[in-house]
N, C-alpha and C positions, 0 to 999 in steps of 0.2 A: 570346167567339169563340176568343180563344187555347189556353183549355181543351178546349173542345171539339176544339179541330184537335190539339193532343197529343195528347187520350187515343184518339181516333180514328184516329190515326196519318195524317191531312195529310202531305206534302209542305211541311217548311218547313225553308230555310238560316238565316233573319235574322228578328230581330223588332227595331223602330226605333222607338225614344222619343222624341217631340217635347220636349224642356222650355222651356217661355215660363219658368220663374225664379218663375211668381206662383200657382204648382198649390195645393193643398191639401194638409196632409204626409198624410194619407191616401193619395194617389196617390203620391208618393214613398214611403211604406211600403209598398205593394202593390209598386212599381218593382222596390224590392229582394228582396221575396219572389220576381216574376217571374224579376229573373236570378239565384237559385241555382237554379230550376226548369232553365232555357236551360243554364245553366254543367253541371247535373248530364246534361243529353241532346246538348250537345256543342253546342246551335245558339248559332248567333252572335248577340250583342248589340250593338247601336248607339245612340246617344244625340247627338240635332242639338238644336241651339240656334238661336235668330233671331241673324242678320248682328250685329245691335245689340241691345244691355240694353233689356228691355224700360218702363224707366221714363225712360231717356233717349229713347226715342221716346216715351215720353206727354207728357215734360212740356220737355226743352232740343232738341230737334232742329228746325233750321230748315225752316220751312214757309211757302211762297206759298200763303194761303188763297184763295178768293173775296172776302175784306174787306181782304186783303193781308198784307203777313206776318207769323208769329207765329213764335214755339215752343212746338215739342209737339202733338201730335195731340187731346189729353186721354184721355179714357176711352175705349177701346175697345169698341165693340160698335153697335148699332144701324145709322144707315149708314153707320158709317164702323169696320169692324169691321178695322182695320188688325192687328192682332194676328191673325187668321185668315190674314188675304192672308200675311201673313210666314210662319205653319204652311206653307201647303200650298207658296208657292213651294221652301223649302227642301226639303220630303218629297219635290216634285217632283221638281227638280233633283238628289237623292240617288238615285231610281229610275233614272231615266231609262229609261223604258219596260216596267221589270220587273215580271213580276207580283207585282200585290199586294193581297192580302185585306184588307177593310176592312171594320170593324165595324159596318154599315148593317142596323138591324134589319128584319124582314119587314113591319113599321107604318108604319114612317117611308117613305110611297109619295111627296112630294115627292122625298126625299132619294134615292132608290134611281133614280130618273128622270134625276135631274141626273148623277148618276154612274158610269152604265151607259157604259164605256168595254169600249175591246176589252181592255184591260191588268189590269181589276180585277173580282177577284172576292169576290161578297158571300155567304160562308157561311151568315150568321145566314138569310138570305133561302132559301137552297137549303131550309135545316133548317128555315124557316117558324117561326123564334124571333122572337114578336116580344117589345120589350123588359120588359114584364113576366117573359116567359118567362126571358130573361136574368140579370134580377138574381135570380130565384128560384135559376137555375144554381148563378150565384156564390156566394149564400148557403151555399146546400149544401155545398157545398167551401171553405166559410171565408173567402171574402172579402167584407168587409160595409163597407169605407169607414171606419173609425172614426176619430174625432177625441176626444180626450180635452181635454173643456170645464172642467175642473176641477170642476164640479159631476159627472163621471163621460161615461161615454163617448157620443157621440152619431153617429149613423150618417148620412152623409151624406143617403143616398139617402132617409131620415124626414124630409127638413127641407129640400130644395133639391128643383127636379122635373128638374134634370141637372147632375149635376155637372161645371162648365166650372171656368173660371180665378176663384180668388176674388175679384180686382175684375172681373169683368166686370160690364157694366152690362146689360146685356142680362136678369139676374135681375131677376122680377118683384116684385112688394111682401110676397106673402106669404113668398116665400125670405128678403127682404131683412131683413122680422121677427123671422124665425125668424134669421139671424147674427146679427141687435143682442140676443136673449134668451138664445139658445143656444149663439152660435160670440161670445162677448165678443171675445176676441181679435183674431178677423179684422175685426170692428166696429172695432177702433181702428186697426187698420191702412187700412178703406178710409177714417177719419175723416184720416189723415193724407196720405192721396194725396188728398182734398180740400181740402186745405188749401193744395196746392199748384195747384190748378187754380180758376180764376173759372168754367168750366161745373157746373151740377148737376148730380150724376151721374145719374139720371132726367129734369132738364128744368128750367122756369123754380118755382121755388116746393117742389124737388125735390132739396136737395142730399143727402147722406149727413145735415149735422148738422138740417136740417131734419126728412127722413126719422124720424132717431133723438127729436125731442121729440114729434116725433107717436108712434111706439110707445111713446114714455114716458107718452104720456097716455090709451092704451088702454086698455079695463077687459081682463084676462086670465082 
């Protein structure tokens, strides 16, 4: 969407970065390509973070449950996708009424429903991209998500069906496969944010280290 509103010559002062702290450096490399694009056309750059660390709300913040109280929310996603509520209130409260273009593709027909406001406008949708169209975009113009797995470079959008926050929970089984073969590293990072939480990160029978001996026992 950003690209397209540049070369198109859009109408834009500000372009505003969420960072939850738990992205993929992929998006942090894309990040910084974005602001020398911004820095070289004069628009302005913004960067909001959540109130709180996002690992101190997963795992030490005090919490009145329904079973009574704990610490920590655990895993974000599903119903309890507390690391989104924190995205949008901050985005919110940064606008405060401003228009603002949001990257909802022409497919995503739940999503464009819910967020048909008078404030927000959905390019991708005007342009009728939907997100195939998109990352085809991107490609073209060099940006492809890459992650260098030591084994060589592997491109997000090949191996996850959306690139969200890497621990979210909310990725299905075959993404989750595909980080325990191909994204090693962020495999031990969500082994270690289970290690602090007694919820599975998928459910009962479903932790991270569970998960990982089942793909260990795959045939490939």
């Amino acid at each position: 969407m950003l690209l397209r509103l540049l070369e198109e010559g859009w109408p834009l002062d500000e372009v505003v970065f969420y960072d939850t702290g738990m992205e993929f450096k992929a998006i942090y490399d894309i990040r910084d390509r974005v602001k020398l694009i911004l820095e070289e056309r004069g628009i302005r750059y913004t960067e909001l973070r959540p109130d709180y660390d996002f690992e101190w709300k997963m795992f030490d913040k005090p919490v009145n449950g329904p079973n009574g109280p704990h610490f920590g929310y655990s895993w974000c996603g599903g119903r309890c996708r507390w690391g989104t509520r924190d995205k949008l209130t901050v985005l919110e409260r940064y606008a405060r009424g401003a228009e603002e273009y949001i990257g909802i593709a022409a497919d995503e027909k739940s999503r464009i429903e819910k967020e048909r406001k008078g404030n927000k406008i959905m390019p991708l949708v005007a342009w009728g991209m939907a997100e195939a169209d998109c990352l085809a975009y991107c490609y073209e113009r060099g940006f492809t998500w890459e992650e260098d797995a030591g084994a060589g470079p592997v491109r997000l959008y090949d191996v996850l069906d959306r690139v969200s926050c890497w621990c979210c929970c909310n990725k299905n089984l075959k993404e989750l496969r595909n980080m325990k073969r191909l994204l090693p590293d962020y495999w031990r990072k969500l082994e270690e944010l289970q290690e602090r939480t007694a919820r599975p990160m998928k459910g009962p029978g479903k932790s991270v280290f569970d998960l990982g001996a089942r793909f260990d026992g795959e045939k490939t």
